[in-house]
C-alpha positions in Angstrom: 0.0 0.0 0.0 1.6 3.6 -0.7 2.1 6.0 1.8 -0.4 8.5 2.5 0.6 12.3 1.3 0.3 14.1 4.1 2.8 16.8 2.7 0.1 19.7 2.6 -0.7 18.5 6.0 2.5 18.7 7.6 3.1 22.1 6.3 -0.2 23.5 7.5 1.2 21.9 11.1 4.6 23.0 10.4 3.4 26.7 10.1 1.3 26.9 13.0 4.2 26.2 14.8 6.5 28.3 14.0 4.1 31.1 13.8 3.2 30.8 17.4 -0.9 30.0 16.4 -3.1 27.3 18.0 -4.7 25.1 14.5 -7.7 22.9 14.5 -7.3 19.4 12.9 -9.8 16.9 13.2 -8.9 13.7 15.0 -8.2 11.7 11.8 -5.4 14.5 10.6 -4.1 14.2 14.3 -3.6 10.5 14.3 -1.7 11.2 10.5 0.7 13.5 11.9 1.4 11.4 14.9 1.9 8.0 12.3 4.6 10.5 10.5 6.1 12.0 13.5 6.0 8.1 14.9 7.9 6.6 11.3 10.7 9.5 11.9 11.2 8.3 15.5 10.5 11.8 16.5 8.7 10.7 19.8 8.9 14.0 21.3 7.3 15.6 18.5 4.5 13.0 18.7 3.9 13.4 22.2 3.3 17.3 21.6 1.0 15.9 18.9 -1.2 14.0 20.9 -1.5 15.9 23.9 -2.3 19.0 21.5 -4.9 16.1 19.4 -6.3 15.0 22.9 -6.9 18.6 24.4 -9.3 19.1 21.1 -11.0 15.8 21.1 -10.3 14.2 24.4 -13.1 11.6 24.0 -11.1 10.2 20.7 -10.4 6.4 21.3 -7.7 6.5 18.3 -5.6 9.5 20.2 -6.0 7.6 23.8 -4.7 4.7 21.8 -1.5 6.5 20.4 -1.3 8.4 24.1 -1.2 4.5 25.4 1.2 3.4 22.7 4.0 5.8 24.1 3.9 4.9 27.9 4.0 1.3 26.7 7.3 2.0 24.1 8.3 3.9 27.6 7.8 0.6 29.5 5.3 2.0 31.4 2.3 -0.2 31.7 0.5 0.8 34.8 -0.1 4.4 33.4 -0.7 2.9 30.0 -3.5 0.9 31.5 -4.8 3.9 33.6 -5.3 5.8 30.6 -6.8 2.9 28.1 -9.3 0.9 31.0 -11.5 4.4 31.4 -12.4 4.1 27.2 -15.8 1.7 27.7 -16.1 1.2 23.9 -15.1 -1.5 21.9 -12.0 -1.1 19.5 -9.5 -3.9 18.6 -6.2 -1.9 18.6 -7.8 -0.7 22.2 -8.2 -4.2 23.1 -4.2 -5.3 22.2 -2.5 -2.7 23.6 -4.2 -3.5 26.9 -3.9 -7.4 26.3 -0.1 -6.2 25.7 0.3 -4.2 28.8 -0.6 -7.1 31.0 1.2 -9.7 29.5 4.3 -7.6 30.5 2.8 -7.2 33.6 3.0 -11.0 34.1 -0.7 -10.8 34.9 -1.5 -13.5 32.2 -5.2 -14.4 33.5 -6.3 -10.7 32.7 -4.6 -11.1 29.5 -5.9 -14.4 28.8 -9.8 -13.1 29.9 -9.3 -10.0 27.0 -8.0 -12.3 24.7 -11.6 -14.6 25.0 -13.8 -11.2 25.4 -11.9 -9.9 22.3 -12.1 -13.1 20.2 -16.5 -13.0 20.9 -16.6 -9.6 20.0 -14.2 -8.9 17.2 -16.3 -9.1 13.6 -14.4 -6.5 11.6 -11.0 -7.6 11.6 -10.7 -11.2 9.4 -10.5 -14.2 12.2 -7.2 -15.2 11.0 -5.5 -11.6 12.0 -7.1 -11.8 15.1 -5.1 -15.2 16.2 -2.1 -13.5 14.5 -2.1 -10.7 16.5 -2.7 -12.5 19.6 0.2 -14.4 18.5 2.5 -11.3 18.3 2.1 -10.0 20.8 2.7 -13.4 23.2 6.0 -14.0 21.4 7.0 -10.1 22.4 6.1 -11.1 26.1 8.0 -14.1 25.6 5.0 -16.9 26.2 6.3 -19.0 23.5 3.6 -21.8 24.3 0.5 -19.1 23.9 1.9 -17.7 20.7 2.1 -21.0 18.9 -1.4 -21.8 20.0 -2.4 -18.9 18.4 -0.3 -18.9 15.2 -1.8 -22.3 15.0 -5.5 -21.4 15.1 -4.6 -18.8 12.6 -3.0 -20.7 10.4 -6.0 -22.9 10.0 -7.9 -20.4 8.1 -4.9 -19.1 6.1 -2.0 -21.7 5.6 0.4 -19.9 3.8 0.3 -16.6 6.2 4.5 -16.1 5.6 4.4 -13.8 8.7 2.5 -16.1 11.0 4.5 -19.0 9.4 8.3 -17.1 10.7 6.8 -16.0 13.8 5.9 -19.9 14.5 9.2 -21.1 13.9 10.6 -18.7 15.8 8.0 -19.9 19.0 8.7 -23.2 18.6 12.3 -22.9 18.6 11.9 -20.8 21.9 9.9 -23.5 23.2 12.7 -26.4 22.0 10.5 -27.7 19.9 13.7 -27.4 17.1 11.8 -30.5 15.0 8.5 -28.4 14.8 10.6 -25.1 14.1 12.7 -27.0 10.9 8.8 -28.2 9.3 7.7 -24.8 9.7 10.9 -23.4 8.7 10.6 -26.0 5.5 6.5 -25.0 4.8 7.6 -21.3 4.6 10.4 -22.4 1.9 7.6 -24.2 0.3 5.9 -20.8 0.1 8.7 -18.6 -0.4 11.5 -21.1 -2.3 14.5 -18.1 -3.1 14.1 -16.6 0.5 17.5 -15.6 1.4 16.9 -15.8 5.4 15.2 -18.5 5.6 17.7 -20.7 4.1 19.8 -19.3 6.8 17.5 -20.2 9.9 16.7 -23.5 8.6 20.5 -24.1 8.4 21.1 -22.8 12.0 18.0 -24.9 13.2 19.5 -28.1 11.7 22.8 -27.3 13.3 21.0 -26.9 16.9 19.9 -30.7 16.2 23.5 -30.9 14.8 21.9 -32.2 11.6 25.0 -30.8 10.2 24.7 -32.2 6.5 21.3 -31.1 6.5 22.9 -27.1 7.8 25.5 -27.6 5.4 22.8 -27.8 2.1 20.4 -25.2 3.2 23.7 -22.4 4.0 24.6 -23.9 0.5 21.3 -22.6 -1.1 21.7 -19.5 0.9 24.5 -18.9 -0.8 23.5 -19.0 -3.9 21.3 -16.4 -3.2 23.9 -14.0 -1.7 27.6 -15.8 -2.4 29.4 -12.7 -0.2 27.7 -13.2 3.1 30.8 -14.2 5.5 28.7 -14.7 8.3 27.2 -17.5 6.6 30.6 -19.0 4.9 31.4 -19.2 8.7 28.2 -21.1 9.8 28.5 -23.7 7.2 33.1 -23.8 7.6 32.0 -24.8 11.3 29.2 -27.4 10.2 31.9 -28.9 8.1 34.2 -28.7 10.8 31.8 -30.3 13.2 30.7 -33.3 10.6 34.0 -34.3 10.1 34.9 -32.5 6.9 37.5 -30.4 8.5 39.7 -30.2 5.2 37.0 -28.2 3.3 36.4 -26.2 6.8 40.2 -25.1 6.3 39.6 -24.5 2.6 36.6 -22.0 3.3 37.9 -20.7 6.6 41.3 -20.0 4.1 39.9 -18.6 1.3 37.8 -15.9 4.2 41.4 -14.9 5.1 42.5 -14.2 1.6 39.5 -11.7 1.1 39.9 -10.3 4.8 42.6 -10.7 6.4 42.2 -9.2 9.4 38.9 -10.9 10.2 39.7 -11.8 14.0 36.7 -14.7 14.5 38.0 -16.6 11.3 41.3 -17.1 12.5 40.4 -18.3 16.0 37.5 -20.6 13.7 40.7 -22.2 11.4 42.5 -23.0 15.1 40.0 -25.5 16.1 40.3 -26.7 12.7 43.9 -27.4 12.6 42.9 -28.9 16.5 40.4 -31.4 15.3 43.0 -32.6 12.8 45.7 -33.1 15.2 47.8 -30.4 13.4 49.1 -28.3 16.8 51.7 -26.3 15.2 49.3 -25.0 12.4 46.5 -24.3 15.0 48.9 -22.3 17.1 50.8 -20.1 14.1 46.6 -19.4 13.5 46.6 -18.2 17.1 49.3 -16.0 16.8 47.7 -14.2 14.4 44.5 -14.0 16.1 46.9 -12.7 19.2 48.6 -10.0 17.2 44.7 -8.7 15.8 42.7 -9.5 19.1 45.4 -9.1 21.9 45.5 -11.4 25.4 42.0 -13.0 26.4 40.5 -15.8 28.5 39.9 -17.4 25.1 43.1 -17.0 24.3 45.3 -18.2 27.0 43.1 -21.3 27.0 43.4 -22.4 23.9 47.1 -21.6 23.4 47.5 -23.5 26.5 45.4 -26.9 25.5 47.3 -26.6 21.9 50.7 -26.5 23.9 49.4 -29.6 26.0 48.1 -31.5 23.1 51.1 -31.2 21.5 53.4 -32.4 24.8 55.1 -29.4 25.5 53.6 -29.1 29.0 55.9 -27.1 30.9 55.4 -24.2 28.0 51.5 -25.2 28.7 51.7 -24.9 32.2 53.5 -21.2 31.5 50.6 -19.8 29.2 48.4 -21.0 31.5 49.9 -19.5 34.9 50.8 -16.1 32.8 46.5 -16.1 31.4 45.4 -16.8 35.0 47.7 -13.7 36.3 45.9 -11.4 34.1 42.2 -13.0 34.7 42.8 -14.8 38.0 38.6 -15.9 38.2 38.9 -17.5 34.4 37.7 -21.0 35.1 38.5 -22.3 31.6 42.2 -21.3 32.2 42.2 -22.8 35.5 41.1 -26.1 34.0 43.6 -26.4 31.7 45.9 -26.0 34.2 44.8 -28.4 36.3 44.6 -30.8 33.0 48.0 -29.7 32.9 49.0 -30.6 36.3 47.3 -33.9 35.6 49.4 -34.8 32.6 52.7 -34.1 34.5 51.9 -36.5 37.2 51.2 -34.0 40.0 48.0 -35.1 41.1 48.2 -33.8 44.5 48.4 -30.2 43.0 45.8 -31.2 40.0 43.3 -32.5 42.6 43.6 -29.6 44.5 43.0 -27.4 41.8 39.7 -29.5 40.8 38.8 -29.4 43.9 38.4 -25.7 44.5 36.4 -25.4 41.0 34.2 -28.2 42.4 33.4 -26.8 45.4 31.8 -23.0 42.8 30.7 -25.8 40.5 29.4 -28.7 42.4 27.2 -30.1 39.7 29.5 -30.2 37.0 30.1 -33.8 35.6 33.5 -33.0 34.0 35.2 -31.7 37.2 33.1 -34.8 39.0 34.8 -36.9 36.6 38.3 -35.6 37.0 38.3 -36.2 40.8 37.1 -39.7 40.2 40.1 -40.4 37.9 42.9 -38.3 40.1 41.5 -40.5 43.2 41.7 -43.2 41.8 45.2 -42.6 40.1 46.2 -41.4 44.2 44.5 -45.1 44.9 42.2 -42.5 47.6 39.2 -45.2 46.5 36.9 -43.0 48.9 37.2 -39.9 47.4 36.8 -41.9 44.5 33.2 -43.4 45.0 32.7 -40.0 46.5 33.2 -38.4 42.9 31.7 -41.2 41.1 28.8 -41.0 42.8 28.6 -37.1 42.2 29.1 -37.7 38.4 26.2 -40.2 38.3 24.2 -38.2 39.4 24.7 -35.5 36.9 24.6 -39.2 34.5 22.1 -41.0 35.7 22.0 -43.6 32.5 25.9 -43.3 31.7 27.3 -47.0 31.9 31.0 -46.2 32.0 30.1 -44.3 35.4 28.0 -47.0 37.0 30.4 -49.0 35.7 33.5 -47.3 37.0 31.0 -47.1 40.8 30.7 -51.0 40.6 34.7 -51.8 40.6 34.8 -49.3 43.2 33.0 -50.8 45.0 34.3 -54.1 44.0 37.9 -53.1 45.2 36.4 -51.6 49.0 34.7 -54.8 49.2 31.6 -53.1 49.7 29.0 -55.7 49.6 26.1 -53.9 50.2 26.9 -51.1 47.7 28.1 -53.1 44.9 24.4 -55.5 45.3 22.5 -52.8 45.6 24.2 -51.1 42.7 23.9 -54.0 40.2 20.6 -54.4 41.4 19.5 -51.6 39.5 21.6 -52.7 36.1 19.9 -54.1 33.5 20.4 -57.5 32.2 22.8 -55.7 29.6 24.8 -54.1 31.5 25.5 -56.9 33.9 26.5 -58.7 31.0 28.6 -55.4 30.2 30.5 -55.2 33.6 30.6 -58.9 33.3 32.6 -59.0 30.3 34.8 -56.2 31.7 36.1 -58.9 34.7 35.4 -62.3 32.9 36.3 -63.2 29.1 33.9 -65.9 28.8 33.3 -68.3 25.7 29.7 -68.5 25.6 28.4 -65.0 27.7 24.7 -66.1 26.0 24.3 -68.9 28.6 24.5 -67.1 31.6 21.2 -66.1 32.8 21.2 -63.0 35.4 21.0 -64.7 38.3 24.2 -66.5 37.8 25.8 -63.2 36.2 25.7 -61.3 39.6 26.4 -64.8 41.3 30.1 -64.8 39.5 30.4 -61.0 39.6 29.9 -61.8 43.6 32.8 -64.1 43.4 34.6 -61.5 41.7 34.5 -58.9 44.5 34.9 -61.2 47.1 38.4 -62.5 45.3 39.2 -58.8 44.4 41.8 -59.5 42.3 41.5 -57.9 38.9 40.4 -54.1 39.9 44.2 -53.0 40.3 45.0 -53.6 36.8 41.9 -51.7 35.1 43.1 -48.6 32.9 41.2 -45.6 33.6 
C-alpha cells in the first residue's frame, strides 16, 4: 500500500508552529501526523501531537490509543493501562495494547480473559488476523507456548500466512521444539522457495539438532542467493568442521582470510580446525595471528595452553596458562587447563587440589566430577573416588562407563552392600557389560542374570582384577 501524502498537511502543522498560532485538525489529521512523527522516530514531537490532538477531542479512542502506545514504548504499563481501561467502547487496537500491557505485567489471567472477550466480539477484523495478533504480541512477552497456540489457530484459516509461518518457527524454537521449528521453517520455503533468510534459519536450526549435513545444504542454497555473506561461509566452515569435513572447513575458513585478512573470528575458527586434525603447530601459528589482531583473552590463554598440552610441550602449557590466570585470575576455563596440565605431568596432588576448589563454585558439573574420580583413583584414595563417582552419576544417571567405574569401586572396597545394591538396578545388559569387563567368557549367552551377579559376587569377594583396570 503507498504511503499516505500528508505533505500539505505537515506544512499546514509545520506553520502553525512556527508562527506561534493554536490550528484545528480533526482527530483523523491528528492521528496522521502522529503516524509521521512516529515513522521518523521523532517521539517527542509525537507526544506534543497527541496531547495537543487529545486537548481538542479528548473523548477520541484512536488519540487515547497513540497516548497508550507511548507509555508502553516507555515501558510503562501501569499508566498505560490507567489511561486505556477508562475508554468503555469496543476497539480492537484498544483491546491489544491492553492485552499487551498485562502480559508484560505478568498478569496472564487478565490477559488471557481480554484475549476470549476480544475473540467474541471482534467481527471486523478477518478471524485469522485476530489469532495473528494475539500471537504477536505473546511472542513479544516471551509466552512462546501461547503464541504457537495462536499462530496455529490462525494458520487454519490461512496456511500460507509467511508472517505467521516465521513468527511460529521462531516460537517453537523458543519453546525447544527445534523439529517443529525445521517443518515450519521448511513450509515457509515451500511458500517462499529463493528466501534468502530462511535458508539461513533452517541451516542454524539443523545445526542446533546438529543435523550438520542437513545445515551444510540449506547455508549452500543461501548462498546461492547471496555468495558474499561471510557470516554465513562461517556457519557452514563450522558445520563442516563439526561433521568431520574439517579439510573443506580449512579451505573455506582460508579462502575468508584471503579476502579479509584481518577478520579476528576466522582465525580463532581455522584454530579449532587445525585442533580437530591433530595439526598443533598450524592451530597455534593461526593463534598468533589471532593474538597480534585481538590481543591477550580468557579465550586465548586457553586455547594456546590446550594446543601447547596436546602437542606435549607441558611445561610451556603450564606457562601460558599461569601467565593467562595472572591477568584473569577468576577464568575457570584457564584454571582447568591447568589443572589438565597438572594432571598430565603426574602432579596429582596439585591437580586434585585445583579440581577441587572449582568443584566446590561448580558442584554439579560432571567434567570436574569426573576428573576427581580419575585423580583418586590414580592417588588409589578409593573413597574420594566413590565419593566423585557418585557425584558424576548423578549429573549421569544412565551413563554405563560411570555406573560401571561405581561398581569396581566398589568391587575393590569390598563393599557388599553397595556393589548389590548397585547391580541391582543394572539391567540385564549391562551386567553382561561389567561382566565382560572382569570375565572373558566363551559363551556369555548362557548365563542367565541370576548366575551373572552370582560370579560377579565371586569377583569382588576374590578382588583380584580391579588394580589392573586402565582408567
Amino acid at each position: 500500500m503507498a504511503e499516505k501524502d500528508i505533505s500539505a498537511l505537515l506544512e499546514k502543522y509545520k506553520q502553525a508552529q512556527a508562527s506561534g498560532r493554536n490550528v484545528y485538525f480533526d482527530a483523523d489529521e491528528f492521528i496522521d501526523l502522529i503516524d509521521y512523527f512516529d515513522r521518523e522516530e521523532d517521539l517527542d514531537t509525537a507526544r506534543i501531537i497527541i496531547n495537543m490532538g487529545l486537548g481538542i477531542h479528548p473523548g477520541s479512542t484512536p488519540l487515547l490509543i497513540k497516548k497508550g502506545r507511548l507509555y508502553v514504548y516507555e515501558g510503562d504499563y501501569a499508566a498505560a493501562l490507567a489511561l486505556l481501561d477508562a475508554v468503555t467502547e469496543y476497539d480492537f487496537d484498544l483491546y491489544l495494547l491492553r492485552i499487551e500491557c498485562y502480559l508484560h505485567q505478568e498478569e496472564y489471567r487478565v490477559a488471557y480473559a481480554l484475549s476470549e472477550e476480544m475473540l467474541e466480539k471482534e467481527d471486523t477484523e478477518p478471524l485469522d488476523n485476530v489469532f495473528a495478533e494475539l500471537g504477536f504480541l505473546h511472542v513479544e512477552a516471551d509466552c512462546f507456548k501461547e503464541a504457537a497456540l495462536f499462530f496455529e489457530e490462525s494458520l487454519k484459516l490461512v496456511p500460507d500466512n509467511v508472517n505467521v509461518l516465521t513468527d511460529l518457527s521462531y516460537a517453537y524454537e523458543m519453546q525447544g521444539e527445534v523439529q517443529q521449528a525445521i517443518q515450519t521453517t521448511n513450509r515457509l520455503l515451500d511458500i517462499e522457495p529463493y528466501s534468502y533468510e530462511t535458508w539461513v534459519n533452517l541451516g542454524k536450526l539443523y545445526s542446533v539438532v546438529e543435523q550438520y549435513s542437513n545445515a551444510i545444504d540449506a547455508f549452500d542454497f543461501a548462498l546461492t542467493v547471496n555468495d558474499s555473506d561471510e557470516t554465513i561461509l562461517k556457519l557452514k566452515a563450522h558445520c563442516l568442521s563439526l561433521s568431520g569435513r574439517t579439510v573443506e572447513a580449512i579451505a573455506v575458513f582460508s579462502d575468508l582470510l584471503v579476502a579479509n585478512p584481518d577478520d579476528v573470528s576466522a582465525y580463532f575458527l581455522l584454530t579449532e580446525c587445525y585442533q580437530a586434525m591433530e595439526m598443533y603447530d598450524e592451530a597455534l601459528s593461526s593463534l598468533r595471528i589471532y593474538e597480534m589482531l585481538e590481543g591477550g583473552s580468557e579465550e586465548l590463554y586457553a586455547k594456546k595452553a590446550q594446543l601447547l598440552m596436546f602437542k606435549g610441550d607441558l611445561d610451556k602449557a603450564l606457562n601460558v596458562a599461569e601467565a593467562g590466570l595472572v591477568e584473569i585470575p577468576g577464568s575457570m576455563d584457564i584454571q582447568m587447563t591447568k589443572a589438565e596440565i597438572l594432571l598430565k605431568q603426574g602432579e596429582y596432588v596439585l591437580a586434585h587440589d585445583m579440581y577441587n576448589r572449582l568443584h566446590r563454585f561448580y558442584p554439579h558439573d560432571s567434567y570436574l566430577s569426573d576428573k576427581l574420580s580419575i585423580i583418586s583413583i590414580k592417588a588409589g584414595n578409593f573413597d574420594d573416588a566413590i565419593y566423585y563417582t557418585k557425584s558424576l552419576l548423578e549429573s549421569e544417571p544412565d551413563n554405563l562407563a560411570v555406573k560401571e567405574r561405581l561398581a569396581l569401586l566398589y568391587f575393590e572396597v569390598d563393599d557388599k552392600e553397595a556393589f548389590s545394591a548397585l547391580i541391582d538396578g543394572f539391567s540385564d545388559k549391562e551386567l553382561a557389560s561389567l561382566f565382560d569387563i572382569i570375565y572373558e567368557p566363551e559363551h556369555i549367552e548362557n548365563f542367565d542374570r541370576e548366575s551373572l551377579i552370582s560370579y560377579l559376587n565371586k569377583a569382588r569377594e576374590t578382588r583380584s582384577l580391579f588394580k589392573n583396570l586402565e582408567y
